[in-house]
N, C-alpha and C positions, 0 to 999 in steps of 0.2 A: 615609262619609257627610259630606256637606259640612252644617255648623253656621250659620244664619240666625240673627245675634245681634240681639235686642233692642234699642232706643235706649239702656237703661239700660246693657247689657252691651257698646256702643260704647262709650260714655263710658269705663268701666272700661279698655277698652283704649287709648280714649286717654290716660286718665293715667300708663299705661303708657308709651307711646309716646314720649310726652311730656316724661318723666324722659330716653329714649332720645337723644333732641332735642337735651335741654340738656348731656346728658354730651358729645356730638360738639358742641355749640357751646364747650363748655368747654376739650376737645382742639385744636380747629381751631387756636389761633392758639401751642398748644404743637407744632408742625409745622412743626419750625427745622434746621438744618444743628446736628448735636452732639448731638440727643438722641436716648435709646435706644429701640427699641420694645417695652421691655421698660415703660422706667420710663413709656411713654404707657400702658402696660397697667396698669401699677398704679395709674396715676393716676384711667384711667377707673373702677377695680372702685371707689376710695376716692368717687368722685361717686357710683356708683349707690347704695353703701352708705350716704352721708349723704341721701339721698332717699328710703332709707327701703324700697329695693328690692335683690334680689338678681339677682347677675350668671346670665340665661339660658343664658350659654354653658359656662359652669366647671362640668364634671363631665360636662356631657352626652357621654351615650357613652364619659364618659372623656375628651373635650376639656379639657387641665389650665388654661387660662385663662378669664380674663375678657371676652376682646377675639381677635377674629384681626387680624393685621399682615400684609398681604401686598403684598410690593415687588416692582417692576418684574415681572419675569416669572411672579412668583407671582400666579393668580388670586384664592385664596379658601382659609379657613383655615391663613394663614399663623402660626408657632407666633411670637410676641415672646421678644426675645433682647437679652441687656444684650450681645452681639457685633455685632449689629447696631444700628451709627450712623450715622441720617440723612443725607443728603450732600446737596447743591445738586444740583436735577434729576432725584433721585430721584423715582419715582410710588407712592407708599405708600396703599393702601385702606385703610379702618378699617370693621371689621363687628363691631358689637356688640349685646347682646337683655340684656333688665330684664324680670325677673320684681315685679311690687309687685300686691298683695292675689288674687295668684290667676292674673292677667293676662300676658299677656307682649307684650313692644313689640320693634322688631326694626329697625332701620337701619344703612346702610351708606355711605360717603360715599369719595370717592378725592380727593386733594391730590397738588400737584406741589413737591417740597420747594422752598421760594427762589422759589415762585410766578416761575417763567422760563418763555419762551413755547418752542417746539419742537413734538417729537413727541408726547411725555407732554400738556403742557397740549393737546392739538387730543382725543387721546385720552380725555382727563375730560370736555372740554366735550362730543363727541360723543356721551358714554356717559350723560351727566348728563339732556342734550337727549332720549335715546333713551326716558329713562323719562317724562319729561315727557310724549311724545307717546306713552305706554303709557294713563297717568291721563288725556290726554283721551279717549279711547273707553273707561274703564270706568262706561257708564250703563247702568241695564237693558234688557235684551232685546240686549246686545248679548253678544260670547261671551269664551271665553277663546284663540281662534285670533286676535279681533282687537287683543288684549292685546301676544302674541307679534308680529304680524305689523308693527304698529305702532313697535315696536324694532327687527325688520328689516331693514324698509323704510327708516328713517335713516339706520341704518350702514353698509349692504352698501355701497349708493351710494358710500360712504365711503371703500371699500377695505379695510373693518375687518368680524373676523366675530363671529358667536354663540355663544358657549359652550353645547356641546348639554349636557352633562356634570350640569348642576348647573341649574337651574331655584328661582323662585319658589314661595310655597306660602300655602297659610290659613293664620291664625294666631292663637289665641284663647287657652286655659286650657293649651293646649299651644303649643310653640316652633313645631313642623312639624305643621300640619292640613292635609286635603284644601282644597281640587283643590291638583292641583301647575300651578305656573303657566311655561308655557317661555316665552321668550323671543323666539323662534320661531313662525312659523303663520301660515297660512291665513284668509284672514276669513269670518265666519259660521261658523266650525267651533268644537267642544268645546264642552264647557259652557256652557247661558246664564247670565250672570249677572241676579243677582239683589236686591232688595234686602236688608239684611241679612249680607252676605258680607265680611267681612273678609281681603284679601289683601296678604299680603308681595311688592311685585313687584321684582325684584331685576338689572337686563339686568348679565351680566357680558360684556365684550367685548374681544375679543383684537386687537389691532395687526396677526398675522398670521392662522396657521392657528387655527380653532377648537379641534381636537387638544391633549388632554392628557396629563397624566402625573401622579403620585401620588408624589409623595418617599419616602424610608427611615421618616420618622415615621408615616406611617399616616394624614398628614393634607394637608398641604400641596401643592397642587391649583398648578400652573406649565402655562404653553405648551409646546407639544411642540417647537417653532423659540425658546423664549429669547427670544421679543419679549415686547412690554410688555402688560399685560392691565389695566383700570380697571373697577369696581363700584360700581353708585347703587343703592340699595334705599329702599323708603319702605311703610310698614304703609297700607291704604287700606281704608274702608268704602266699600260700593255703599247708594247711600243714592236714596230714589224722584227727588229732584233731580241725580243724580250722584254724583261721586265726592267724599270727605270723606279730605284727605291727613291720618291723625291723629299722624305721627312731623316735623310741618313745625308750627315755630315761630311 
């Protein structure tokens, strides 16, 4: 069942979101050559904790952190490691969720360590731009093929593909609520949106083959060619004017 929230029950989400916001604005500018993805993982759990919220990701399923780290070839749930340190030109995602009074907030953002132009940087901006033109078609009556289609249609052009593997979702009193949202699709298809609907849209997108693979940990989600993969996610309400980005500052 897909959950039509309230104004009131927006708001809640976005103070969630919110908090999600300011913990990745607090990280951004700790995303240097030398530090670990360990200690930006603790860093982050120690923001969400003085906000007064607790970290969405730690425990779930058994997920033992606060934050996934996922560099270069790793898509998504990557584990943070005081072994892993940063390096110039490195592309490191950061995805992290705040649970505060009930709610849960959920954003993902990718950096190019040493902000250097190249591969990695063309690959953020593409992926960043992908979801941007995801949130201009989430108005009502429109669907969730043209959510997906919309991401696409950016990057294929690009030369870059779609992670089928791992998809968008709702997102309310739980982390992962209905519809699941792909990245992917056809326009005019799936679900219409509505207003009311609160969605995680998340495009993760690979440099080469979409193709993945599953590490020894049970978690960490890589390209099946070792090319570089970048992730933009943002929490969104459908609201009767449009889209209301509630994880943007």
């Amino acid at each position: 069942m897909i959950s039509l929230r309230t104004p009131d029950e927006i708001n809640r989400l976005f103070e969630a979101a919110q908090i999600v916001a300011e913990v990745h604005e607090g990280l951004k500018n700790l995303v240097n050559p030398g530090i670990s993805t360990f200690e930006l993982d603790r860093i982050a759990e120690d923001l969400i904790l003085k906000r007064g919220a607790r970290p969405s990701f730690k425990g779930y399923n058994g997920f033992p952190f606060a934050s996934c780290m996922s560099l270069n070839e790793q898509i998504v749930h990557g584990f943070p490691s005081k072994k892993t340190i940063l390096k110039v030109g490195d592309l490191i995602s950061i995805d992290l969720g705040a649970i505060y009074k009930g709610w849960h907030g959920d954003a993902a953002r990718s950096y190019v360590v040493g902000d250097v132009e190249g591969e990695a940087a063309s690959l953020v901006k593409a992926t960043h731009e992908s979801l941007w033109k995801a949130i201009e078609v989430m108005f009502p009556g429109n669907h969730l093929g043209d959510i997906g289609h919309a991401v696409q249609s950016h990057v294929e052009p690009l030369g870059y593909s779609v992670v089928r593997d791992f998809v968008g979702h709702g997102i309310g009193r739980k982390l992962h609520e209905e519809p699941q949202v792909p990245n992917y699709g056809i326009p005019g298809r799936g679900v219409k949106l509505r207003p009311g609907m609160v969605l995680a849209v998340e495009p993760m997108i690979n440099a080469g083959s979409y193709e993945i693979k599953i590490l020894k940990d049970g978690w960490t989600a890589v390209t099946i060619d070792g090319k570089l993969s970048a992730h933009w996610e943002h929490d969104i309400a459908i609201t009767e004017n449009g889209p209301k980005v509630l994880s943007l500052l």
